[in-house]
C-alpha positions as semicolon CSV with decimal commas, in nm:
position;residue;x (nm);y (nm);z (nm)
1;X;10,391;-5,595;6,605
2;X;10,629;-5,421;6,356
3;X;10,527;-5,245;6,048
4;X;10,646;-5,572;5,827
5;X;10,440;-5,816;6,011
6;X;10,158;-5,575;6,033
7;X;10,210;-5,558;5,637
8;X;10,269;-5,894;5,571
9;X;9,950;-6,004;5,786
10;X;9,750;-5,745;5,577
11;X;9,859;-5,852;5,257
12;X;9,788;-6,265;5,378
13;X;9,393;-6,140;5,475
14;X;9,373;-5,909;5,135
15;X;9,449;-6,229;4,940
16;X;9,246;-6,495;5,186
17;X;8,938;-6,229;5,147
18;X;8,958;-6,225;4,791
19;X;8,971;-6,599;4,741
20;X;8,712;-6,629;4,980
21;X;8,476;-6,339;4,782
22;X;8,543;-6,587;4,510
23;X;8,449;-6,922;4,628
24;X;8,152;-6,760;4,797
25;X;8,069;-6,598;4,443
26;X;8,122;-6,932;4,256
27;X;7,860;-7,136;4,503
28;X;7,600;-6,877;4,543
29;X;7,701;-6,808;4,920
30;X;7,620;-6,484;4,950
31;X;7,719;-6,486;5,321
32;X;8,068;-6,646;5,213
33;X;8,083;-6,368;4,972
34;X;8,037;-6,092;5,227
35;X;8,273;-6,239;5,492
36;X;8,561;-6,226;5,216
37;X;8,509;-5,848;5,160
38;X;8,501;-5,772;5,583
39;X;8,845;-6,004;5,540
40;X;9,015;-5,839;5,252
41;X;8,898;-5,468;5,416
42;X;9,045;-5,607;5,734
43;X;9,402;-5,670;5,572
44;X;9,359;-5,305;5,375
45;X;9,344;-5,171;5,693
46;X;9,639;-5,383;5,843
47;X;9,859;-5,288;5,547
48;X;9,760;-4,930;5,590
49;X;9,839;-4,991;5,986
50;X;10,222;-5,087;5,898
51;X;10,245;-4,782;5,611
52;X;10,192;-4,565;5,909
53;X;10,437;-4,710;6,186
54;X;10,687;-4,656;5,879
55;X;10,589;-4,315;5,806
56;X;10,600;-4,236;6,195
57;X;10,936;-4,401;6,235
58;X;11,090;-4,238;5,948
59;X;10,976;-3,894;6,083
60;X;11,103;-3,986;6,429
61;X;11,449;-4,131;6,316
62;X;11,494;-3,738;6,143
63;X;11,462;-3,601;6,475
């Protein structure tokens, strides 16, 4: 997967965790709650994944 999907996935789970957090929050699912935060980390991490296949490309596209 290239760095855009990987980015574009990440930033889709960061918003679908957050909504999730908040319906979870809203009806007293605590469960619901925590499954949103494991999603939202999840699509940090994705985001992250694609900053570094940039960074890596860039450095290999100097040499």
């Amino acid at each position: 997967m290239g760095s855009t999907a990987d980015k574009i996935k990440g930033t889709a789970n960061e918003v679908a965790g957050k909504a999730r957090q908040a319906a979870g929050k809203a009806v007293g699912n605590h469960e619901e709650h925590v499954k949103g935060s494991i999603q939202e980390a999840k699509g940090k991490a994705q985001v992250a994944k694609g900053d570094a296949k940039d960074a890596v490309k860039k450095v290999v596209d100097k040499a």
